[in-house]
C-alpha positions as CSV (number, residue, x, y, z in Angstrom):
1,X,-10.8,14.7,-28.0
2,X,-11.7,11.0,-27.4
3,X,-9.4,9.4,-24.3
4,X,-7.0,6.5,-25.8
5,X,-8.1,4.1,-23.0
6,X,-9.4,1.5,-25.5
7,X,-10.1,-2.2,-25.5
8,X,-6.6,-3.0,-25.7
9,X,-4.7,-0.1,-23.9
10,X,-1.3,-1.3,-23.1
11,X,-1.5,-4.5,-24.9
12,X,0.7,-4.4,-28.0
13,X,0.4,-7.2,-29.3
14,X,-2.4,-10.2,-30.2
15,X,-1.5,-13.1,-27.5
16,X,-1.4,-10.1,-24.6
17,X,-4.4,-9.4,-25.8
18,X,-6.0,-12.7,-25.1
19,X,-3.8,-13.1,-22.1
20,X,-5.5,-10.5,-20.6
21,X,-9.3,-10.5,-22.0
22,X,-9.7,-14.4,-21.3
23,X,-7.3,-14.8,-18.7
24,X,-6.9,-11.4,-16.4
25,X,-9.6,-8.9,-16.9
26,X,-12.3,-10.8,-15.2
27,X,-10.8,-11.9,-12.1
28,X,-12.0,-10.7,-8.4
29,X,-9.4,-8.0,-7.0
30,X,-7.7,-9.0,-3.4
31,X,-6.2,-5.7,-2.1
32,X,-4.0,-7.0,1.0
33,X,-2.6,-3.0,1.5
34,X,-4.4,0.0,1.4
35,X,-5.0,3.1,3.3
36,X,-9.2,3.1,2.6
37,X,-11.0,4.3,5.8
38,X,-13.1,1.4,7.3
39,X,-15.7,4.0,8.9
40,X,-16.6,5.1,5.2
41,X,-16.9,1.5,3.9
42,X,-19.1,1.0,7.2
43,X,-21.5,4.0,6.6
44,X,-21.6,3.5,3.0
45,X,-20.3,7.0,2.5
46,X,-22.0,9.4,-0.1
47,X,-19.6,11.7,-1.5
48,X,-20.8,15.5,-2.6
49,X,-18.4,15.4,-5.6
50,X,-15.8,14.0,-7.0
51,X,-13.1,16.2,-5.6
52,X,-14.1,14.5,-2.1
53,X,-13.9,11.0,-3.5
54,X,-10.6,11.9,-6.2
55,X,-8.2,15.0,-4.5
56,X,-8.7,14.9,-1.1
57,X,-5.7,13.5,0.6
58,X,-4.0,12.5,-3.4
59,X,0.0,13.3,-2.1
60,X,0.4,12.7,-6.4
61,X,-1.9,14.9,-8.0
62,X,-0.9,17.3,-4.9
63,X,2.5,17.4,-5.9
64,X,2.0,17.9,-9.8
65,X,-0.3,20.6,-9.1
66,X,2.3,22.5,-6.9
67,X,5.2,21.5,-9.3
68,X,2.7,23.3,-12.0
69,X,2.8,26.5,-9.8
70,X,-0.6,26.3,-8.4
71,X,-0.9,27.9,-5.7
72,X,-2.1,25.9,-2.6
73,X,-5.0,27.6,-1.5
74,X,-6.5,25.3,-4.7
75,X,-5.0,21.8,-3.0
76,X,-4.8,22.2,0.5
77,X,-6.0,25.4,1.3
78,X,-9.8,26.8,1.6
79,X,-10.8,27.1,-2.1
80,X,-13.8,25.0,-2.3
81,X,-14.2,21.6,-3.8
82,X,-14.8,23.2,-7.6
83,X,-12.5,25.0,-7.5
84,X,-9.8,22.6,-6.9
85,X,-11.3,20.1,-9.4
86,X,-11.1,22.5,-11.8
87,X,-7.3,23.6,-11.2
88,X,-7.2,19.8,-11.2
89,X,-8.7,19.4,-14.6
90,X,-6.0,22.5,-15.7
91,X,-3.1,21.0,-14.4
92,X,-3.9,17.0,-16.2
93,X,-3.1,18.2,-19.7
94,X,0.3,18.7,-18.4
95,X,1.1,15.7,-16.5
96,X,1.8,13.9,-19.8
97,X,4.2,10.4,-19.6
98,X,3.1,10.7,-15.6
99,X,1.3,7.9,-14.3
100,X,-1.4,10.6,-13.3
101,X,-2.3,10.9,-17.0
102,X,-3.1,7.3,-17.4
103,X,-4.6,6.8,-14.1
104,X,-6.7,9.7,-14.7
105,X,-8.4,9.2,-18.0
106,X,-8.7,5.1,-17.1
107,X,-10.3,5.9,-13.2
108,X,-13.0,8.5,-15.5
109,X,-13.6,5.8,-18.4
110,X,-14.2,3.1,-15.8
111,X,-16.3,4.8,-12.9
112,X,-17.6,7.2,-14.9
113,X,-17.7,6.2,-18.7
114,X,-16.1,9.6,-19.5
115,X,-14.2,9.3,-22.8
116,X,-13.0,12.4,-23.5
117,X,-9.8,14.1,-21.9
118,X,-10.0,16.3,-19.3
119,X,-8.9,19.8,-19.5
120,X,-10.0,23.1,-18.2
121,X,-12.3,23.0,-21.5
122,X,-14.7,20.3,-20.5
123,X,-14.0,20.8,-16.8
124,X,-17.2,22.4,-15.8
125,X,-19.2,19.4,-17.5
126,X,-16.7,16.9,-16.0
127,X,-17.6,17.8,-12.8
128,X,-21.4,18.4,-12.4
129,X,-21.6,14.7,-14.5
130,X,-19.6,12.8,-11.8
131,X,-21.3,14.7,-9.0
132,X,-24.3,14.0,-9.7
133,X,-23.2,10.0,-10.8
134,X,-22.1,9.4,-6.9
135,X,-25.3,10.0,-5.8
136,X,-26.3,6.9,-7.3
137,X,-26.3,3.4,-5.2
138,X,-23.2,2.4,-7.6
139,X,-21.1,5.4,-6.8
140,X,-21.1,5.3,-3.0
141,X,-18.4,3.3,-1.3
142,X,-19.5,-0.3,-1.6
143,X,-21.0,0.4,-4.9
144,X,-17.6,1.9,-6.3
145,X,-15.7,-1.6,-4.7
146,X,-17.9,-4.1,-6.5
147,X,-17.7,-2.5,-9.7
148,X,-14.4,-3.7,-9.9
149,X,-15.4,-6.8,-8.4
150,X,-12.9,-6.6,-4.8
151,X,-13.7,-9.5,-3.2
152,X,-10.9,-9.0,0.0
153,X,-9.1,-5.3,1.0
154,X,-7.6,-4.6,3.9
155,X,-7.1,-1.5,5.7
156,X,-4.4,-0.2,7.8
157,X,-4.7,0.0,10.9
158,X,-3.1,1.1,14.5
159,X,-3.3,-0.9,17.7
160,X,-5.2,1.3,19.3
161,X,-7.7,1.6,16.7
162,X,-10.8,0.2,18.5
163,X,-11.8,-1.6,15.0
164,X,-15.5,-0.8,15.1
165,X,-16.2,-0.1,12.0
166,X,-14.5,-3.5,10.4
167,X,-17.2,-5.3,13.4
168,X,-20.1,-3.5,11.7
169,X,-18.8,-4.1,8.1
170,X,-18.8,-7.9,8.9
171,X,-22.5,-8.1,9.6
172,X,-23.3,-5.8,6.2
173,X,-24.3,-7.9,3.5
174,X,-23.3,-7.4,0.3
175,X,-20.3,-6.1,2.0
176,X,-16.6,-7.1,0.3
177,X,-14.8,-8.9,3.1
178,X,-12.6,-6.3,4.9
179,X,-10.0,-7.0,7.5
180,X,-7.6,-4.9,9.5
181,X,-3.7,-4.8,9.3
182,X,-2.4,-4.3,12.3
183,X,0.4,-1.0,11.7
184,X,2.9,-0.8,14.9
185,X,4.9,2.2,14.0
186,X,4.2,4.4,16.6
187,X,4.5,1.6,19.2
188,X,8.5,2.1,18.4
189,X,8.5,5.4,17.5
190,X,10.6,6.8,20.2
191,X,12.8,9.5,18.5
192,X,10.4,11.6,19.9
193,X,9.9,11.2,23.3
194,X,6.6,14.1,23.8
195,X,4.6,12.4,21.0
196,X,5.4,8.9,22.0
197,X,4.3,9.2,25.9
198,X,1.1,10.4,24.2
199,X,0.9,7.1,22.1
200,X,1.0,5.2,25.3
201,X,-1.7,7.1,26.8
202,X,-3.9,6.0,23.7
203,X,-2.6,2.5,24.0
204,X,-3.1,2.0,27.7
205,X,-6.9,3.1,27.2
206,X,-7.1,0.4,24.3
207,X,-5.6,-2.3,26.4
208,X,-7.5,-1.3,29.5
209,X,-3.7,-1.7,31.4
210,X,-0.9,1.1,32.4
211,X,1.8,0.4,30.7
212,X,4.7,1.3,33.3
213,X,7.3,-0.9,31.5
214,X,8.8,-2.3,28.6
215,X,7.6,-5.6,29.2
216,X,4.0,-3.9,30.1
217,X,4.6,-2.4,26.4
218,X,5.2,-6.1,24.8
219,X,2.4,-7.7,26.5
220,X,-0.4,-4.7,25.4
221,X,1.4,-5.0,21.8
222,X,0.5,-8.7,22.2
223,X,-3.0,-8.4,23.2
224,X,-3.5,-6.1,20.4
225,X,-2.4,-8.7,18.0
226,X,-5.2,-10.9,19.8
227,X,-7.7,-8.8,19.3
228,X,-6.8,-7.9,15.3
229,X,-7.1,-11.6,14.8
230,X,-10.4,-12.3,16.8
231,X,-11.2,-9.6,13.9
232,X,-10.0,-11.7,11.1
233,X,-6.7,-9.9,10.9
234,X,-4.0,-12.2,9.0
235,X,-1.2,-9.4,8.1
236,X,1.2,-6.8,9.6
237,X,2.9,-3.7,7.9
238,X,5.7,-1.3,8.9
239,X,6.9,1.1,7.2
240,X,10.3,2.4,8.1
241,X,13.2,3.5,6.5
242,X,15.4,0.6,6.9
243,X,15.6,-2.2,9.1
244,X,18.2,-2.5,11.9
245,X,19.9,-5.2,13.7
246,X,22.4,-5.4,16.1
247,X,24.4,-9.0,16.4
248,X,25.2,-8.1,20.6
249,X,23.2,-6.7,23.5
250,X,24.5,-3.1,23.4
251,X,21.7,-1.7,25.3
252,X,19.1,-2.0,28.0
253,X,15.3,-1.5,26.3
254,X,13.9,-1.3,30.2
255,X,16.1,1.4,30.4
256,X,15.7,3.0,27.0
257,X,12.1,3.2,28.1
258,X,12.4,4.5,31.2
259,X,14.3,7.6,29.6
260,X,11.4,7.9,27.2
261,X,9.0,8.2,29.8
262,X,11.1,10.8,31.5
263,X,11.2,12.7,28.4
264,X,14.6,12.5,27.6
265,X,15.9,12.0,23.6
266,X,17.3,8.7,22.9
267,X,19.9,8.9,20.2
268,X,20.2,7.8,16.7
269,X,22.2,4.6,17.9
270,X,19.4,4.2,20.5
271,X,16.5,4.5,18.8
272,X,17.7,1.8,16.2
273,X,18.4,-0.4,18.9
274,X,14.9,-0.1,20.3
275,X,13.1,-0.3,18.1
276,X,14.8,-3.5,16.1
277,X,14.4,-5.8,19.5
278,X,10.8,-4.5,19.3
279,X,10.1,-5.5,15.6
280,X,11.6,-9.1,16.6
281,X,9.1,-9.3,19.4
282,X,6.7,-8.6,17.1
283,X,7.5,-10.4,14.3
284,X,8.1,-13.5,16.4
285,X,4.3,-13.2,17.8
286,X,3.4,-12.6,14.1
287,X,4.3,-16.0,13.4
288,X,2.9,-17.7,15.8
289,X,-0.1,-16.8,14.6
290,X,0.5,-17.4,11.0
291,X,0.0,-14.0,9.4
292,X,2.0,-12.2,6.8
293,X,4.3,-9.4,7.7
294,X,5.0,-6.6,4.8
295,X,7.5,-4.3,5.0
296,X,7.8,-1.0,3.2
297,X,11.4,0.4,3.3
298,X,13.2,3.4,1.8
299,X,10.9,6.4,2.3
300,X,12.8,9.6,3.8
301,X,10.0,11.6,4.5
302,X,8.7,15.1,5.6
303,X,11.5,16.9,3.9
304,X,10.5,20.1,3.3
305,X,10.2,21.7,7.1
306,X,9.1,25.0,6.1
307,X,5.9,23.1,4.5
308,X,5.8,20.9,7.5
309,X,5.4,23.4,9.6
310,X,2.5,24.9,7.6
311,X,0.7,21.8,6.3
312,X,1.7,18.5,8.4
313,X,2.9,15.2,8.0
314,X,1.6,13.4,4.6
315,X,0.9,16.4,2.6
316,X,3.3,15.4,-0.2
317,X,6.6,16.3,0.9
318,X,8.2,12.6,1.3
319,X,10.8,11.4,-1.6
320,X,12.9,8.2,-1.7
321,X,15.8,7.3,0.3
322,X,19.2,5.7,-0.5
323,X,19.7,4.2,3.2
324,X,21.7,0.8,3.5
325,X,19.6,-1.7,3.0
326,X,20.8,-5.3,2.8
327,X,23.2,-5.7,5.6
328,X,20.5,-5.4,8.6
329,X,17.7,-6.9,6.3
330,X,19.4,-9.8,5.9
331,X,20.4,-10.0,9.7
332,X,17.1,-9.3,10.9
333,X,15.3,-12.3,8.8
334,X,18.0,-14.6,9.6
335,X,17.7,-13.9,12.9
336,X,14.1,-14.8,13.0
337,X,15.0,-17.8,10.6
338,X,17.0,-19.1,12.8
339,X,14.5,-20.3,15.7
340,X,12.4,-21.1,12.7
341,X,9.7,-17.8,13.7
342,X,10.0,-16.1,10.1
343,X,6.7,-15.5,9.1
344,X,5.3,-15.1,5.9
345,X,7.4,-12.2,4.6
346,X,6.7,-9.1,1.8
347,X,9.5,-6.9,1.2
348,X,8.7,-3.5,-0.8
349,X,11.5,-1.5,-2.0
350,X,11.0,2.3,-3.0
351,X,14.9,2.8,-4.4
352,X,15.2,1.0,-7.5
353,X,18.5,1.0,-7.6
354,X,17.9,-1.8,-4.9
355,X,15.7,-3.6,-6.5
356,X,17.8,-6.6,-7.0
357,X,19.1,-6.5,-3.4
358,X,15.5,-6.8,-2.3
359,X,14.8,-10.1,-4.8
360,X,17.7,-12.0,-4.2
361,X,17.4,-11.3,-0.3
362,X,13.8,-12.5,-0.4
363,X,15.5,-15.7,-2.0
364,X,17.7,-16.3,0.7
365,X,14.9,-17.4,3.1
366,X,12.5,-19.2,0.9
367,X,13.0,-22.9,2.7
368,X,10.2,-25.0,0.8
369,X,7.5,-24.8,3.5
370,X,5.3,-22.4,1.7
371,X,4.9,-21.4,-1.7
372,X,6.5,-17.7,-2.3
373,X,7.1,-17.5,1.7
374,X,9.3,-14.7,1.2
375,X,7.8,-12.3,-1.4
376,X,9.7,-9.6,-3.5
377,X,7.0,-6.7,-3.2
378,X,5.2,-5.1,-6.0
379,X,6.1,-1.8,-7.2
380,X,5.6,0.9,-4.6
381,X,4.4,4.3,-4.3
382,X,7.2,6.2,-6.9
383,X,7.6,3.0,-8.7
384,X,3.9,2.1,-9.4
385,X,3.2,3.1,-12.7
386,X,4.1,1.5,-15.7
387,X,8.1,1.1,-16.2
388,X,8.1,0.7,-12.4
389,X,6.2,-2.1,-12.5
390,X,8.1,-3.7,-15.4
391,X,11.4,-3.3,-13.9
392,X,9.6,-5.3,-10.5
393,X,8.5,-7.9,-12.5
394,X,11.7,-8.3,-14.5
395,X,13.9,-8.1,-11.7
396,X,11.6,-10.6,-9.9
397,X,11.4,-12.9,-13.2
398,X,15.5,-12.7,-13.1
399,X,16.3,-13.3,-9.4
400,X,13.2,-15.4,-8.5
401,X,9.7,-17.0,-9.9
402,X,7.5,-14.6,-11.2
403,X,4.7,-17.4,-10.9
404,X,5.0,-17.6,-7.2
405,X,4.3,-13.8,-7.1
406,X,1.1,-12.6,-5.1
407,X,0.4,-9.3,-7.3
408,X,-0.5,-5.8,-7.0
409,X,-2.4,-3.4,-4.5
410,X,-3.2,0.0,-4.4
411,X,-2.0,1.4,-1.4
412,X,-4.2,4.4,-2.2
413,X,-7.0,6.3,0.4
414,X,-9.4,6.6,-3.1
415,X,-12.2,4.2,-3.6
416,X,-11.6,5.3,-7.4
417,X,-8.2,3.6,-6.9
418,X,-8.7,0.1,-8.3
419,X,-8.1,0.6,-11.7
420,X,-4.6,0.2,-10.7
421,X,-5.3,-3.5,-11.0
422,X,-6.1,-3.1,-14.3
423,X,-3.6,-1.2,-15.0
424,X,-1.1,-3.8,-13.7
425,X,-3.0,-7.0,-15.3
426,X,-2.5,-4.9,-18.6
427,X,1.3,-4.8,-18.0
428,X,2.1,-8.0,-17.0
429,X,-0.1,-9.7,-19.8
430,X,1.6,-7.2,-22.2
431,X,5.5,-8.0,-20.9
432,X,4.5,-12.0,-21.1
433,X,3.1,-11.8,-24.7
434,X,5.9,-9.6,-25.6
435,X,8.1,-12.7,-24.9
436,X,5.7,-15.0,-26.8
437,X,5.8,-12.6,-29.6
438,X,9.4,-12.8,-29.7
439,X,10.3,-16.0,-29.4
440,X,11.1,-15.9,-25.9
441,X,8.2,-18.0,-24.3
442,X,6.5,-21.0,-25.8
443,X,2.7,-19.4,-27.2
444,X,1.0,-22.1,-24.5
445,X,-1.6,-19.6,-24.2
446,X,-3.4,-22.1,-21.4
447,X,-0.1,-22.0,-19.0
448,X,0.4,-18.6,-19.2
449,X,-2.8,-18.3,-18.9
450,X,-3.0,-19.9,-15.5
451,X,0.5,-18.3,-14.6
452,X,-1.5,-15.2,-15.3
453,X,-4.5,-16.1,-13.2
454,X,-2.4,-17.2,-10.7
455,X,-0.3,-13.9,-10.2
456,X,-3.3,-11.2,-10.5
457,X,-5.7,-13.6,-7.8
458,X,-5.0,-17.2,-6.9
459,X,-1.7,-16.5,-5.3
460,X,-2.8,-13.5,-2.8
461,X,-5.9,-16.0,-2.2
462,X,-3.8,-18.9,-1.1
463,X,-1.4,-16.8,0.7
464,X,-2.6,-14.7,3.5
465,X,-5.6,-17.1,4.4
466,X,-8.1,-14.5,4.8
């Protein structure tokens, strides 16, 4: 059977459709957060397949494959790459009304110009025809990012990461421009003290230094923030599962480290406390440089142990969390607001159910210095597929200005990933002429137009100042 991606998939109606043909489709992509590795956008990576390019390291397609009752030999395990595509291709038929479906049939159509559906039927044919298409110049890793035309991405990175590979990139041409973010988590993680006086081993060789203290910790954090922005870093992430502040000086953080390095467990209360004065460190040297900080909250993750123990961290096991959200939040960036050292802010919300906590905090510290300053976060992870991404850009329509709004990313490890754009251009320019079509909007096709433009590309351009 022919795939339904069409000419005007999503698009319901006739002014989406020229919303998003003359105003949308066309536009370079800026991903400011994914999870692509810079050493394979360095060496130009050829993949063998497409299960090396599409499955490896997919927590989604992981997950609906196991919730299928496949076993896991075929996802994680030893089967070979074949045979997981084609358990893959087995399993796809089924994952009807999930996101996988769409992104699916719309990442084969676009990379591949497949335009059938897969199944176990056609599997076979699927797979030897993409195989032997990422041999070709266009399929390797640069080739797959300018046939979507990325112009910026940026990585995710750790402070010890040496950033070699984003050096080379920069003297590739014909390269998209790629930058590091510079990711901190395990610079607080101190809930467990073994792994974290490992960290510091890591982080003393990047910074050259021992780190003996907690002020020897700040500064190396601080040079490391040097050294990201002598590499054209402009952004920060953290990904936690809520943020925490504490109005008094309950604790010592000298002291809190020193019991760290003795390997003794903080507790809960403790390791809260630690690690918000850190973020506000951080955060405040953020600033000072003028990046953008992002912050991911609401993931409760590894919970399935038995799994954990047999597979590892980030295998698929991680689900969202319904932790209190605005209470600290709104402590922590008024704190920061108060000296005037709140940077450029992006909050991304995984529980729905807080998704107007999240908008109307983001309002709260919008002072009129920058346009957007404090951004209301696209849909993320769970929420980015298609009424996910509706309810973010309702709620954010309702609580705040949807024109101010810097767009989507993929947040994906898969250079077949950027179809998500699409996929979000699609849905905005479908929700907007929806309006129009109802008498809800005035049918200015050339404002909505630029409000368009200015949402899926002109915003992210002007706002991190890569």
């Amino acid at each position: 059977m022919k795939t339904f991606i069409t000419d005007d998939f999503l698009l319901q109606n006739a002014f989406a459709k020229r919303l998003y043909h003359d105003h949308a489709k066309d536009l370079p992509i800026i991903d400011y957060h994914n999870h692509l590795p810079p050493a394979e956008i360095a060496q130009n990576r050829v993949f063998e397949n497409i299960s090396q390019v599409w499955l490896a390291g997919d927590h989604y397609k992981w997950r609906a494959m196991r919730a299928l009752g496949i076993d896991e030999h075929y996802i994680t395990g030893a089967a070979t790459d074949k045979e997981k595509f084609l358990k893959w291709a087995e399993t796809v038929p089924y994952t009807v009304r999930n996101p996988l479906y769409h992104w699916t049939h719309l990442e084969l159509h676009r990379y591949f110009g497949i335009d059938s559906l897969l199944s176990a039927t056609n599997a076979e044919a699927v797979y030897e025809t993409t195989s032997n298409r990422l041999q070709e110049a266009s399929h390797h890793t640069v080739g797959l990012l300018h046939q979507h035309k990325v112009e910026y991405l940026c990585t995710t990175d750790d402070p010890t990461d040496s950033l070699e590979h984003h050096t080379r990139i920069r003297t590739q041409k014909g390269t998209p421009k790629v930058y590091p973010t510079f990711r901190p988590d395990k610079a607080f993680a101190v809930e467990d003290a073994t792994a974290y006086k490992a960290y510091l081993q890591k982080l003393e060789t990047a910074v050259n230094s021992t780190i003996a203290t907690y002020a020897d910790l700040l500064q190396a954090l601080e040079n490391r923030i040097d050294y990201f922005h002598e590499q054209g870093g402009r952004l920060a992430d953290h990904g936690l599962e809520q943020l925490y502040y504490f109005d008094e000086k309950r604790y010592d953080c000298e002291k809190l480290f020193q019991q760290v390095q003795e390997g003794r467990e903080l507790t809960p209360d403790e390791v809260a406390y630690f690690k918000a004065n850190t973020l506000v460190f951080l955060c405040r040297a953020y600033h000072a440089k003028g990046w953008t900080q992002q912050f991911h909250l609401g993931a409760l993750r590894n919970n399935n142990k038995r799994l954990l123990g047999i597979l590892g961290p980030d295998t698929g096991f991680d689900s969202m969390g319904d932790f209190s959200q605005a209470k600290a939040l709104s402590r922590f960036l008024n704190d920061l607001d108060s000296t005037n050292q709140l940077a450029k802010t992006v909050l991304y919300n995984l529980n729905p159910a807080d998704d107007e906590v999240f908008a109307t905090m983001a309002g709260n510290f919008n002072d009129g210095s920058i346009k957007g300053k404090v951004q209301y976060g696209s849909a993320w992870w769970f929420l980015d597929q298609k009424d996910g991404m509706e309810k973010q850009l309702n709620t954010l329509s309702n609580m705040g200005l949807l024109s101010c709004f810097v767009g989507m990313l993929t947040d994906s490890r898969s250079f077949l990933s950027f179809p998500r754009h699409e996929y979000f251009r699609r849905i905005l320019c479908n929700l907007i002429g929806t309006d129009v079509e109802n008498g809800e909007l005035p049918a200015d096709e050339k404002w909505l137009g630029k409000i368009v433009g200015d949402i899926c590309y002109h915003n992210a351009k002007g706002y991190f100042g890569l």
